[in-house]
N, C-alpha and C positions, 0 to 999 in steps of 0.2 A: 527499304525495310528499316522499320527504329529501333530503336532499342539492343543497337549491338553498339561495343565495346570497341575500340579502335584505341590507335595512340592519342585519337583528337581527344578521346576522353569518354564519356557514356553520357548517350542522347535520353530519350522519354522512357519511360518504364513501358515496354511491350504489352499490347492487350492482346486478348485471346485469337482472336482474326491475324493478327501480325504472326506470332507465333504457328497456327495453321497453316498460314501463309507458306510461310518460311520450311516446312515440314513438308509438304507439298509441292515447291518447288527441291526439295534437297533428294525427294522419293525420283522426283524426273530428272535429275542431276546423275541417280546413284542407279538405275535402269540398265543405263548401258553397259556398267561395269560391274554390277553384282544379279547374282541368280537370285529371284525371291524365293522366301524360306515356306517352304508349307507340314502338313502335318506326317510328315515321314519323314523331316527332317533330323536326324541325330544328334545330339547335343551333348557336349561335353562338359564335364563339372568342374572346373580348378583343377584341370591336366588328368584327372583321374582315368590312367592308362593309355595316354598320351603322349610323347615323347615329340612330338612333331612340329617344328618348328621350321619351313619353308613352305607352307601352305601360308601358315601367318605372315609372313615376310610377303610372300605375293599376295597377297590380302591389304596388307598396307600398303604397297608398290601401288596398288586402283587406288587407294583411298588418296595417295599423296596429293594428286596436282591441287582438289578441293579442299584441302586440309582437315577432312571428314574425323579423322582418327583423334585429332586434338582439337575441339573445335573451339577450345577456352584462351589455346595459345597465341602470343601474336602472332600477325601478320609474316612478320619479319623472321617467324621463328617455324615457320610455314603452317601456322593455323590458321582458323578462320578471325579471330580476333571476338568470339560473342561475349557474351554475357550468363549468368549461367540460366534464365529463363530459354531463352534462343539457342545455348548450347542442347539444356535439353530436348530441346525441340527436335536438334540435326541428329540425338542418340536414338528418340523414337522411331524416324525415320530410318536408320541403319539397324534396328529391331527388326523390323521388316523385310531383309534381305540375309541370305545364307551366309553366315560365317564360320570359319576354324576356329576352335576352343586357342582363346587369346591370352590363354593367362602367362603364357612364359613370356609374354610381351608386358603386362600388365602391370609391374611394379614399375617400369620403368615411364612407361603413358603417363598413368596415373595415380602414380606418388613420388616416383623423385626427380620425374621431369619438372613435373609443378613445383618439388621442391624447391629445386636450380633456379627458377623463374623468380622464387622467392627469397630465396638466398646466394644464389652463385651470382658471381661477379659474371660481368659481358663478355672477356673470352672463355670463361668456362661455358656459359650459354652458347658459343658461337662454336663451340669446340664437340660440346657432347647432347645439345638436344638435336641435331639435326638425323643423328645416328641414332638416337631414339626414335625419334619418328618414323625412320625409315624399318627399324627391327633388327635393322644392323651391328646394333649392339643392343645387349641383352644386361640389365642389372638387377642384383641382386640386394636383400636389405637386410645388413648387416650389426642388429643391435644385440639380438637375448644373448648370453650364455652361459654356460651350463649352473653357473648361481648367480644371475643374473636372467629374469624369466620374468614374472609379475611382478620384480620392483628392479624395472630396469637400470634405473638410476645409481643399481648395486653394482655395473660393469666394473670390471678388473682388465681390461684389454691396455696397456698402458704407452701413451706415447709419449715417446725424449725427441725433445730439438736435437737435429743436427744439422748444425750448419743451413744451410739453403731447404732443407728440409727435414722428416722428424723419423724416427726408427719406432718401428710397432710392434708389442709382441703379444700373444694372448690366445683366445679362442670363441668363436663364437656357434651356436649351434642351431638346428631349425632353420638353417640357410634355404628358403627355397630359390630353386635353381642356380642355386654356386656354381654345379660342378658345368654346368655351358656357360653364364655371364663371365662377360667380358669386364665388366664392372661392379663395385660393390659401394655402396653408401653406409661410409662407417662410423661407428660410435666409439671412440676410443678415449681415456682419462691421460688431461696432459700434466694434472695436477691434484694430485693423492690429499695436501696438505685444505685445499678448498673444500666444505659441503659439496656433500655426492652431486646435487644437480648441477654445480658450479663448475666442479674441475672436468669438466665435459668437452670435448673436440671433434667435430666432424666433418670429415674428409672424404674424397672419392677415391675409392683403391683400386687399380690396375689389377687384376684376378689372375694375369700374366705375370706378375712379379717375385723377381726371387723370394723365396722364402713363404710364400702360401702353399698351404697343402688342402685341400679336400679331398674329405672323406663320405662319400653317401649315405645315408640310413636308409636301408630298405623297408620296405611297409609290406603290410601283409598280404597286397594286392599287388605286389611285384614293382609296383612304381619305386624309385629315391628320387623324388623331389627334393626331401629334406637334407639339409647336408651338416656334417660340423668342418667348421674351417679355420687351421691352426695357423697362427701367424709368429713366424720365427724370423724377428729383428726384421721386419719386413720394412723399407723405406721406400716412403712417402714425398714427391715432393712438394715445399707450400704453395707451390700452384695448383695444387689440388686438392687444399684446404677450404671449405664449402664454409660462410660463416668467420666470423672471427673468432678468437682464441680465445676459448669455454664460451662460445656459444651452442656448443652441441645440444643442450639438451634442448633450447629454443627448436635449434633444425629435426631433430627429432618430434619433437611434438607434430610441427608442424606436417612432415610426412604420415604423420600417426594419424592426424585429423583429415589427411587426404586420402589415407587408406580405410577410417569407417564408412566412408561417400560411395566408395569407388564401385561393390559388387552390389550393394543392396542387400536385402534383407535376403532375399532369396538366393542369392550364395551361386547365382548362375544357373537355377533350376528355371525350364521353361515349361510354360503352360501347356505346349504340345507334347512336354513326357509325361505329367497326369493325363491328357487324354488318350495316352497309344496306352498307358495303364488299365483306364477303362476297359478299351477295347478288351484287354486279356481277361476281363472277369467277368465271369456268366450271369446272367441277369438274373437269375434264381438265386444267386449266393449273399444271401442278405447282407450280413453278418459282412462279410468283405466289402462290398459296397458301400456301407456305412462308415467303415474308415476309410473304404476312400472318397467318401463326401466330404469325412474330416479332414483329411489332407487338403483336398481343394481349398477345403475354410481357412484350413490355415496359410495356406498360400494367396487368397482374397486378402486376406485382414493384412499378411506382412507387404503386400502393395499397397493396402491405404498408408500403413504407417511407412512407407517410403514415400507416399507421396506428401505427406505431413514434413518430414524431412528433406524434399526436395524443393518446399515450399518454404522452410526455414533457411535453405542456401536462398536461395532465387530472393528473399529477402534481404539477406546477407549478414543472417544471423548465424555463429561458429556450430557444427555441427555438436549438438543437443544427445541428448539420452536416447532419444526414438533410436536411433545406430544401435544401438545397446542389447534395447531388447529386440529389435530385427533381428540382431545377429544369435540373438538364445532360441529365438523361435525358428528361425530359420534353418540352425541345425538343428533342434529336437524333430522338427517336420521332415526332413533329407532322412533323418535316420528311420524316423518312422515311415515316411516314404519307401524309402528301400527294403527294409525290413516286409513288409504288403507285396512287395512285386514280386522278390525273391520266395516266399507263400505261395505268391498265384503261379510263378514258371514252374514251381515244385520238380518233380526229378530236372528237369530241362537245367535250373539255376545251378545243377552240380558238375555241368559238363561246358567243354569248351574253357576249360581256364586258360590254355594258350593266347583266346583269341575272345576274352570276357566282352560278354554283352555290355550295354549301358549300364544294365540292371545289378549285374553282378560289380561291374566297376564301381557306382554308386555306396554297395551297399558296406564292398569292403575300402572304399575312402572315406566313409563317414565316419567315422570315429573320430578323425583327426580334426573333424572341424569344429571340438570338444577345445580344441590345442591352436591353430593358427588364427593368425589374424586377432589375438586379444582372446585367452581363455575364456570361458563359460564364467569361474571363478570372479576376473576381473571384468565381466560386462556385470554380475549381478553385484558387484560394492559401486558400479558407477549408477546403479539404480536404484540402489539402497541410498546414497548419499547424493544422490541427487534431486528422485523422484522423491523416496519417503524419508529424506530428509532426517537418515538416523548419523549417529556423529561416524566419524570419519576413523578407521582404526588409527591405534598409535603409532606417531610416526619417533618415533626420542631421537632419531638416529638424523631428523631432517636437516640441523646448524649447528652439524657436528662436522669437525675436518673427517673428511672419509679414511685416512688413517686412523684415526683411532676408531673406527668403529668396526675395522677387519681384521 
């Protein structure tokens, strides 16, 4: 097979038959150890009313020996070592096979395992992506809070040297899954006197360590994924400083740019829940049928434009605006999505809250994807100043010591 990625370095650029190729063989590879998915399958949305984390664990335990789960990472680090044409290829293929809603794994896969790759020295690589892979540790990502949100660069979480390593105190909020990670990828100021993006540090924090406290926020669908998490003198040591000292905001980005890749536009919605949707609406019911044609459209178009964007990685161009507006349409479509189903189960959708259907879980986690993962707010000024190209709001505050400007 060509066009994979190895330590030797990257061979030919893969053509269409390679890549089938390879998808084909990975479907006959993934047979033995996974059920194929078909249209009764259940599908979970970004945890929504989920808690379940050892179905995923045995989910990656099949996928380990192939290195199926990370198929970007090296060899050595037990991936497959592809490229990202060929990696997508092996995701197509595991498309096709029944999975647990992976998202409490999912920051950890694919955003600060790739981070480490990118910034952690060789024993933190040797130390903590192996326990990533496996699901065995669970991390969490540790930047907003509570004035610090869409201009991240405003943190206040403050770290002092001490000695061999550095004391943290602060708080951060919208933590999903704090309160089970075992780890946390942290943004904290090691130097007040630097421009906000300068005095920046980030480190991996032990979620077991004195002096962390979390706290849940419960949502109105009974989930707390989200958490606030208070950091009182909490010590770090610099072996587990990610980065060099005020390169945080660099490593930050950098997971920032791995986290618009990582769900797609469609936010984990699959095509087998518009069609058991169908199913529930009477062919006579025009009027319903019609939005849900539009739903469908708009779950078409937000695939072309991932695959626009999947074709800007696979060239290996930084992920682009397409993220942007994926991610706006993606949730206006979930919520209108849900909103339609919840209509069509009518009295049905008001019963069973102990033990909420898809439909019901859906309709009351949508909202929130108004809030994670990059506000609605700041995807539409990255398409404002990107696409149409209107100027950039004011920044006064950009090559100013961050002291003075709090």
């Amino acid at each position: 097979m060509t066009g994979t990625t190895g330590s030797s370095g990257r061979d030919a650029e893969p053509d269409d038959a390679d890549l089938e190729a390879l998808r084909r063989h990975t479907v006959e590879q993934l047979e033995p150890l996974l059920r194929r998915r078909d249209a009764s399958t259940r599908v979970g949305v970004l945890g929504a009313g989920s808690d379940d984390l050892e179905s995923g664990r045995t989910y990656l335990g099949r996928l380990a020996e192939g290195g199926f789960a990370v198929p970007t990472w090296p060899a050595e680090h037990g991936g497959m070592g592809l490229g990202q044409p060929e990696s997508d290829a092996v995701r197509s293929a595991l498309r096709e096979f029944e999975a647990p809603d992976m998202y409490p794994f999912l920051v950890g896969l694919d955003l600060i395992g790739p981070t480490i790759l990118v910034h952690g020295d060789l024993p933190q690589q040797a130390r903590w992506l192996p326990r990533i892979r496996s699901g065995e540790d669970i991390w969490c990502q540790m930047f907003s809070e509570p004035d610090a949100g869409s201009d991240l660069a405003g943190l206040k979480a403050r770290a002092l040297r001490d000695g061999d390593g550095w004391r943290v105190s602060g708080s951060k909020v919208w933590t999903s899954r704090a309160h089970y990670s075992q780890w946390g990828l942290l943004l904290a100021r090691h130097d007040p006197g630097l421009a906000k993006h300068k005095g920046i540090t980030a480190f991996g924090l032990d979620m077991s360590s004195p002096g962390v406290a979390v706290k849940p926020l419960v949502q109105m669908n009974r989930d707390a994924h989200f958490n606030e998490v208070f950091l009182d003198d909490v010590w770090i040591p610099d072996s587990d400083r990610i980065g060099a000292v005020g390169d945080g905001w660099r490593v930050g980005l950098t997971c920032l740019s791995f986290e618009r890749g990582a769900l797609g536009g469609s936010l984990g919605v699959k095509v087998e829940q518009l069609e058991r949707l169908r199913k529930l609406i009477q062919d006579e019911e025009a009027v319903r049928l019609d939005r849900w044609a539009a739903r469908m459209a708009d779950y078409r178009i937000i695939q072309m434009n991932d695959q626009r964007a999947q074709a800007a990685r696979q060239a290996g161009r930084p992920p682009g605006p397409e993220d942007s507006g994926s991610k706006l349409r993606g949730t206006a479509m979930i919520k209108k999505l849900a909103d339609l189903a919840m209509e069509t189960e009518g009295a049905a959708a008001a019963v069973g809250a102990d033990d909420p259907d898809e439909w019901q879980s859906l309709f009351l986690m949508s909202p929130s994807l108004s809030i994670r993962g990059g506000t609605d707010e700041i995807q539409r000024n990255i398409l404002g100043e990107r696409v149409l190209g209107l100027p950039p709001e004011p920044r006064v505050d950009k090559d100013k010591p961050f002291s003075d400007t709090v």
